[in-house]
N, C-alpha and C positions, 0 to 999 in steps of 0.2 A: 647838506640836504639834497645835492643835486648833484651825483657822480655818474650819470649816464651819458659820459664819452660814447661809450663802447655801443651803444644805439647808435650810431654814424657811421656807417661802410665798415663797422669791423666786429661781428661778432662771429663764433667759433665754428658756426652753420654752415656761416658761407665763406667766412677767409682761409678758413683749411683747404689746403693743397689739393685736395682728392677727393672734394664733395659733391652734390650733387647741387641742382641749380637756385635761381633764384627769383624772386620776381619783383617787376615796379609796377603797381600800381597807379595811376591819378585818377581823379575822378575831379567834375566840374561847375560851373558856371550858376553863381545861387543869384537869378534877381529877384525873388520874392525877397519883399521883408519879413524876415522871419517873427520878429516881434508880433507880429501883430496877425501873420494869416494861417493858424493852425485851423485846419476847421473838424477832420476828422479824423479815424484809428483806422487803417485797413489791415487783414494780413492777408499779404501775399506770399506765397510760397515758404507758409512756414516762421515768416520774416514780419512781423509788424513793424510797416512806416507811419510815417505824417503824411495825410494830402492835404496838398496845400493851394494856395492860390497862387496864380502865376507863376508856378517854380520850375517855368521854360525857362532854359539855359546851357551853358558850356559846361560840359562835365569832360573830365580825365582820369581813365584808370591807365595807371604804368604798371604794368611787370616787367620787373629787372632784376641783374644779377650785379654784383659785386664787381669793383673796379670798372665802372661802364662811366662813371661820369653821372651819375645819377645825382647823387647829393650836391652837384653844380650845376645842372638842368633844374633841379625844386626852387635853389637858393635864385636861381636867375629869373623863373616864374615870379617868385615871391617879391622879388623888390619892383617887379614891375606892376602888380596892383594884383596880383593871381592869388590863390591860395592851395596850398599844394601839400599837405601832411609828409614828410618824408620817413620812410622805415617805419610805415602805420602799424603793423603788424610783427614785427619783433621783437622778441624774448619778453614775452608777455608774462610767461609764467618764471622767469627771472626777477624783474624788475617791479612787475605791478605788486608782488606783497610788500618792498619798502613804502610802498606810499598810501596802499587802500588796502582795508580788512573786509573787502566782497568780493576777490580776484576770482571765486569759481565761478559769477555769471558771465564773467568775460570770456572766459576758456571754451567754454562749446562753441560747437558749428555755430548755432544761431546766434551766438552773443559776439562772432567775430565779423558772422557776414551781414547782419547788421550795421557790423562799427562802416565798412564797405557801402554798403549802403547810402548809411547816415552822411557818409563822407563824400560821397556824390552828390547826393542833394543839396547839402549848406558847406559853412568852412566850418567845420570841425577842429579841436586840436588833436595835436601828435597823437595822444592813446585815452581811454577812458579816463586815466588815472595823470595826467599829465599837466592838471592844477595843481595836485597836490604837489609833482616834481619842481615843477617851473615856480611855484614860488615857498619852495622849500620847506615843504611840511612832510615829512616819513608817514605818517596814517593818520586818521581821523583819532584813533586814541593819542596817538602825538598831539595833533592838536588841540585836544581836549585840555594837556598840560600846561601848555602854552600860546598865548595867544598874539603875541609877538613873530613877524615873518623876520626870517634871516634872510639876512644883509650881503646877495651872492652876484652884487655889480647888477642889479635892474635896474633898469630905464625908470621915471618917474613916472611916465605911463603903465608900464607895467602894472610895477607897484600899488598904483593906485586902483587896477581889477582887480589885484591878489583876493582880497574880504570879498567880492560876490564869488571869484572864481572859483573858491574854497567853499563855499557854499553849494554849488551846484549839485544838481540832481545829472550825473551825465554815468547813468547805469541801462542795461538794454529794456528797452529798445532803443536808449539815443535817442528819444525825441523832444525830448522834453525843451523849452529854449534854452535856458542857463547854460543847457550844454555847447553852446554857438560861440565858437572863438573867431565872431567877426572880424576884430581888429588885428589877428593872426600872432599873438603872442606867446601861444603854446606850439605852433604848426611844423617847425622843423626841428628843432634842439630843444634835447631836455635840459641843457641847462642855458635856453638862449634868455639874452639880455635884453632884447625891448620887442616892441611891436615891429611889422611890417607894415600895419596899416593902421593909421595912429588916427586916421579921419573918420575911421567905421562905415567907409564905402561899401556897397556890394560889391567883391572881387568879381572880374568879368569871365575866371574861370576859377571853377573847385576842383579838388579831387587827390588824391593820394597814390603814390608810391610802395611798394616794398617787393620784397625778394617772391617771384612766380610760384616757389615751391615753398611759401611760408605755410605754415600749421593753419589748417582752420576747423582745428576740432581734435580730437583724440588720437586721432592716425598718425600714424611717424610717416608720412609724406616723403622725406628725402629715402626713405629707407625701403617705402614701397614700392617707387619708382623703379630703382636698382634692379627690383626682382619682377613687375608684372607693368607695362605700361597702359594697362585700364586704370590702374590709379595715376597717371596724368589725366589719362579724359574722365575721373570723375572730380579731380581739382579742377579740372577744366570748365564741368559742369556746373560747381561750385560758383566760381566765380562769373560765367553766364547770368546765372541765378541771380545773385546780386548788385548786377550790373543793368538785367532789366526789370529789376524792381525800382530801379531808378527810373527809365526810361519811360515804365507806367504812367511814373506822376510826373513827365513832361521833360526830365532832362535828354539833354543830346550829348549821348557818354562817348566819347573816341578810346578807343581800344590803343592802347602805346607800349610796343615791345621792346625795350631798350636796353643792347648789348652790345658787346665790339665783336668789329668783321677781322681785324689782325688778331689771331688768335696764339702769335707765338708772343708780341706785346703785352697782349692781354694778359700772360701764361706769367709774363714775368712779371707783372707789376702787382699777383698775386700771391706768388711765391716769395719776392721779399719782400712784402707786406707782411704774411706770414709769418718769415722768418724772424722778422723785426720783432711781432709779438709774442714770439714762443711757440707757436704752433707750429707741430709737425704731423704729418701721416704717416703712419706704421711701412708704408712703402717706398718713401722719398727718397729713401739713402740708395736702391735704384734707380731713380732715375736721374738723380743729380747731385754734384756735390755742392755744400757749400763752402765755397773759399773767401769769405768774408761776409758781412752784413749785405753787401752790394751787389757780391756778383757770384757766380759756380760755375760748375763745367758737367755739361749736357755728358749722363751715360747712354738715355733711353731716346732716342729723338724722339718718336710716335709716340712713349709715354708722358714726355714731355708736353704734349696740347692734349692729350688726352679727354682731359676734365672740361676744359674750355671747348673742346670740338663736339663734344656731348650735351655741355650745356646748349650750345645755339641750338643742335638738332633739337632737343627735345624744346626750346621756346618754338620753333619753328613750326614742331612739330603739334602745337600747344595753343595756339595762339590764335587761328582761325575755329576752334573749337570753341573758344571764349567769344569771338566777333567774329563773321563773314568777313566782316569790311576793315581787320586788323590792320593796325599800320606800323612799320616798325622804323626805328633811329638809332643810330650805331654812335656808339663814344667818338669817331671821328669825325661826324658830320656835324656835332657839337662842336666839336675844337677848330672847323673851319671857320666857324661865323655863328657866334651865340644867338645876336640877332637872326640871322636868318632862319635858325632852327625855329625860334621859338616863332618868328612870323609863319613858320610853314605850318606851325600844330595850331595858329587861329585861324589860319586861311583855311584847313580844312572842314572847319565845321561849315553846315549847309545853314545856318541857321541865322550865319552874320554876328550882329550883333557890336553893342560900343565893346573894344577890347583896350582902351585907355589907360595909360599906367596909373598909377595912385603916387608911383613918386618913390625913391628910393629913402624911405623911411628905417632902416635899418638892416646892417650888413654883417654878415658874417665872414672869415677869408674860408674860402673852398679851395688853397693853394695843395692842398692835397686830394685834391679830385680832378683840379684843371692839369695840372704838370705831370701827368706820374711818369716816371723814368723816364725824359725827355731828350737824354744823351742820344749818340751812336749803341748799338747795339755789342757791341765790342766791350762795352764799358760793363756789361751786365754778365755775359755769356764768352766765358775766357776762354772757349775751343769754337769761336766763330766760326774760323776758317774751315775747321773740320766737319762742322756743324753743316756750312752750307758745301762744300766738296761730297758729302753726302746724301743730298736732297735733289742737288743740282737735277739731277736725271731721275732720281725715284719718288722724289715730292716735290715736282716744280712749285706747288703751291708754296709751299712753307720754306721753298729756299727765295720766293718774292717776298716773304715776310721778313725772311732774314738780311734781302739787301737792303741797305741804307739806303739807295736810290727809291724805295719804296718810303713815301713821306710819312710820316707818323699820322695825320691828318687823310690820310687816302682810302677813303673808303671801300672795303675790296668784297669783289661778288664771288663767294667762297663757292667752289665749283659743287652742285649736288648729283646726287640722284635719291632714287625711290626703290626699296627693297619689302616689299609685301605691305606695301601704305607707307612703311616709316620713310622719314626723311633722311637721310646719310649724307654726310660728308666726305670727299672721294677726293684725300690729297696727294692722291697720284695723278690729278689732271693738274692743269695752271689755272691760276684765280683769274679772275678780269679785275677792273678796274670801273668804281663807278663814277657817274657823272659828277664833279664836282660842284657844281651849282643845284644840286636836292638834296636836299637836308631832309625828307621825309620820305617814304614810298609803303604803298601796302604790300602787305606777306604776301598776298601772291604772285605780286609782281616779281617782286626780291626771289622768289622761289622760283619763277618762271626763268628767271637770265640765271639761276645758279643751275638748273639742269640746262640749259643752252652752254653755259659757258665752257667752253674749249672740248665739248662732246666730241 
């Protein structure tokens, strides 16, 4: 009853070679008790919330993209008392009809930016529908047949929410309480095995994750992008919108753009990711071959970051349009010091607050988010040598990503410029190098040293 692997870092959207971007969401910090302080309906913008009493707090929205380290950033919140949805908005219209027979009020604009919303303000699970997944029920007429939960390795906590979980009323607007996966048992894996929060604390931050260019409504989004980039600033808008509908009723939402600054790393760790699951793009066989599951030999270099030097521009370019005061975190500023990442995204709120763990209540391995292709670069891309003998002088950028002297962990200030507003990336200058002791910085700073760098 619970085959949603493929909701974790790996759906067709974003792990295709030649797609467009992604995004992470979080949203944050619920200290009201929810139980008990509904008081009234408002709608704003379209969006009917709950206001509530005292539901000042840390909120987190991430927009990400694929292979960033995302799904290890959520699971590292999660065990420290946080609660964090990962991949809240993915293949919705895939998944959610195995488990609920109402999947079209989820689908519109309003039933998703809601779920965003809803997800901001309290701890939320994974998707509307993600009672029924997490403790093994295919739909409500399933259930009607049987009343017995299948036996897929839950925790005894778990277990023992399954009967109200499956009960709940959690359809939009999301407000209802039922809908409230306090103890965080639904929040990252559709098929996870126990709680994170087995004591029913308020988490000292909420909020959710998923891919920047997820669907929030009928628009093919990766596909409008390609052609007209007023559909980034009206996704952009989108996501504004429900972001301060949270803010209305008090919370303090942090804007988190999270992607990698080595983008010829990045290039491969999604390429045979890929390749591993069968997906190809119609174009690949130019620009690379594959000479094993592990490694190939570079035909196209520029086509080779292509996808990845696109996606940053447009998060970059994206991201201040959702927040003034965006902040963004690179997959290597994670892999220097987990701790320090994550102390940098509670030190930024203005708001303070207890940020206390709750206790490593249950763990998942993320040994495929933390490690990816961890070797020499030799090991992946069998015309290294040629590879970088050609860059040397025409893309100093991408021939520092190609040395090994360049640490895996090195977070790099990708050289930019500005071409009629848009933001570009220009890897015929040389990258810089950034500070290795911040694990955080806002977009505009990050933008200010990439047009400085090596000008």
């Amino acid at each position: 009853g619970c085959e949603g692997g493929s909701l974790v870092d790996s759906s067709p959207n974003f792990e295709m070679f030649l797609t467009p971007l992604f995004v992470s969401l979080f949203a944050g910090n619920a200290v009201a008790v929810w139980r008990n302080s509904h008081e009234s309906m408002a709608v704003l913008n379209g969006t009917q919330n709950v206001a509530t009493k005292g539901s000042k707090g840390a909120s987190i929205l991430v927009l990400k993209d694929a292979r960033t380290g995302s799904t290890w950033l959520c699971e590292e919140m999660n065990q420290r008392g946080m609660h964090i949805t990962q991949e809240a908005l993915l293949n919705w219209e895939r998944e959610c009809p195995k488990f609920s027979d109402s999947c079209s009020e989820y689908f519109t604009t309003q039933g998703r930016l809601g779920w965003v919303t809803q997800s901001l303000l309290r701890p939320l699970p994974k998707t509307p529908y993600a009672f029924q997944g997490g403790c093994g029920k295919y739909s409500k007429k399933a259930m009607k047949k049987s009343k017995e939960l299948v036996d897929m390795g839950l925790s005894v906590d778990k277990r023992a929410i399954c009967p109200e979980a499956l009960a709940a009323d959690c359809s939009p607007p999301y407000t209802h309480e039922s809908c409230t996966d306090l103890r965080g048992c639904f929040n990252q894996l559709p098929c996870q095995g126990g709680c994170y929060n087995a004591e029913a604390k308020e988490p000292s931050i909420t909020g959710l994750s998923f891919n920047f260019l997820s669907k929030l409504g009928d628009r093919d989004i990766e596909g409008c992008v390609s052609k007209d980039l007023n559909c980034l600033s009206r996704q952009a808008e989108l996501l504004k919108e429900a972001k301060e509908d949270a803010e209305k009723q008090g919370k303090e939402v942090l804007t988190l753009m999270q992607t990698r600054s080595n983008l010829l790393r990045w290039t491969i760790s999604k390429v045979l990711r890929s390749h591993k699951n069968g997906l190809r793009e119609e174009n690949v066989e130019k620009i690379l071959k594959f000479n094993s599951m592990t490694s190939f030999t570079v035909l196209d270099i520029d086509g080779l970051v292509s996808v990845t030097k696109k996606k940053v521009e447009l998060m970059l370019q994206m991201s201040n349009q959702v927040a003034e005061d965006a902040q963004i975190m690179f997959y290597e500023d994670l892999a220097r010091d987990v701790d320090g990442a994550i102390d940098a995204i509670k030190s930024s709120y203005k708001h303070g607050g207890d940020f206390s763990s709750a206790g490593k209540v249950y763990s998942h391995s993320t040994k495929n988010t933390v490690d990816q292709h961890p070797e020499g670069l030799e090991a992946y891309i069998e015309n290294l040598d040629e590879f970088k003998e050609k860059t040397k002088t025409a893309r100093p950028c991408l021939y520092r990503m190609a040395d090994n002297k360049t640490a895996k962990d090195e977070t790099i200030v990708l050289p930019l410029t500005k071409e009629d507003g848009a933001i570009k990336i220009d890897l015929s200058r040389d990258c810089c190098i950034a500070d290795r002791n911040t694990y955080l910085r806002s977009v505009k700073d990050y933008v200010k040293a990439g047009l400085e760098c090596s000008a």
